[in-house]
Wavefront OBJ file of the C-alpha trace (Angstrom):
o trace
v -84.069 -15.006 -32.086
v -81.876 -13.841 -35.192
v -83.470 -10.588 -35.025
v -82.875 -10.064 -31.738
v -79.316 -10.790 -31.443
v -79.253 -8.919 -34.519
v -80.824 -5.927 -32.952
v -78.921 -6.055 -29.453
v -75.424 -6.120 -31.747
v -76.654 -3.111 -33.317
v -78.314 -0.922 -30.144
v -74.996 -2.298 -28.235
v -72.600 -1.156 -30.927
v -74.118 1.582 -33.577
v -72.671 2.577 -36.362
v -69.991 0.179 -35.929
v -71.850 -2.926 -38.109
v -72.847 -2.470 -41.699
v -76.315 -4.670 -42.213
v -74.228 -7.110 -44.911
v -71.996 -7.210 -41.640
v -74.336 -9.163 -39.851
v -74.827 -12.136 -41.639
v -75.918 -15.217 -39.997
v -72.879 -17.319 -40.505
v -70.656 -14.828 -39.218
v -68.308 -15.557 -36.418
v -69.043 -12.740 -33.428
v -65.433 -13.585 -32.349
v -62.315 -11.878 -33.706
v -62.364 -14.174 -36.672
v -65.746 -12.155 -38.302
v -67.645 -9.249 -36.303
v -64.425 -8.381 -34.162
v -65.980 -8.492 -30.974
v -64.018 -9.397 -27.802
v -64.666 -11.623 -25.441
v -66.248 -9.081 -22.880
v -68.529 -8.032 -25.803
v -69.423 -11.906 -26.730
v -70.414 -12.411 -23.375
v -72.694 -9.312 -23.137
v -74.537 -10.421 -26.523
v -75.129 -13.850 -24.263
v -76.354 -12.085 -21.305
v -78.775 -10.227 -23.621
v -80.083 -13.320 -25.177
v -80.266 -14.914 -22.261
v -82.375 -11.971 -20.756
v -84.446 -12.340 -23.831
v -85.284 -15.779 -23.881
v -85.659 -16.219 -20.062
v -82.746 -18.824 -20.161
v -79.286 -19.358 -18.599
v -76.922 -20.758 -21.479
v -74.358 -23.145 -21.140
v -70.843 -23.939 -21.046
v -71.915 -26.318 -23.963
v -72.696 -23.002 -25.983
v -69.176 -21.749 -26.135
v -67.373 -25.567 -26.711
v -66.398 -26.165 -30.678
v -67.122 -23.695 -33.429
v -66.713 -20.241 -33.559
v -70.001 -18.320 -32.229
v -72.447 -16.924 -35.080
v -75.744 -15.646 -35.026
v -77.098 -18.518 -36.537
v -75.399 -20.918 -33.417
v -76.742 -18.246 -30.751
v -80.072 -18.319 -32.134
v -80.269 -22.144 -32.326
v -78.573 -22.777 -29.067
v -81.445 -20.102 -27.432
v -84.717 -21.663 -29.451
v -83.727 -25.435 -28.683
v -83.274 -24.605 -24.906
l 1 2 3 4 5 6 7 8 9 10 11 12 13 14 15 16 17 18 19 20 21 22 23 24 25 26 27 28 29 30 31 32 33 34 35 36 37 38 39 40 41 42 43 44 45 46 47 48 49 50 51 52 53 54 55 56 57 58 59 60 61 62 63 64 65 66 67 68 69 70 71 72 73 74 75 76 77
């Protein structure tokens, strides 16, 4: 699941992430990456379209969003 968040950042977004950019404790927010909110939400929508799964208010509740948290959140659904 890492790599594909990692790759839908990238195809969604080229040239605008540097691969030491997208580390796995990096915050996709405005805190890290940069991304908006519209742009947070269309990484979800890809994941979810990936892994076949709806997420979750639960997803976005308490610490910042990171590819690590994404990809757990997705593989324990």
């Amino acid at each position: 699941m890492v790599v594909l968040i990692r790759e839908i950042i990238v195809n969604s977004w080229p040239d605008r992430f540097s691969p030491e950019e997208l580390r796995n404790d990096v915050s996709l927010g405005s805190d890290g990456l940069g991304l908006d909110s519209v742009e947070v939400a269309e990484v979800v929508l890809a994941c979810e379209a990936g892994a076949g799964i709806t997420a979750t208010n639960e997803l976005f509740v308490g610490a910042p969003l990171t590819i690590d948290r994404v990809a757990g959140y997705f593989a324990a659904a």
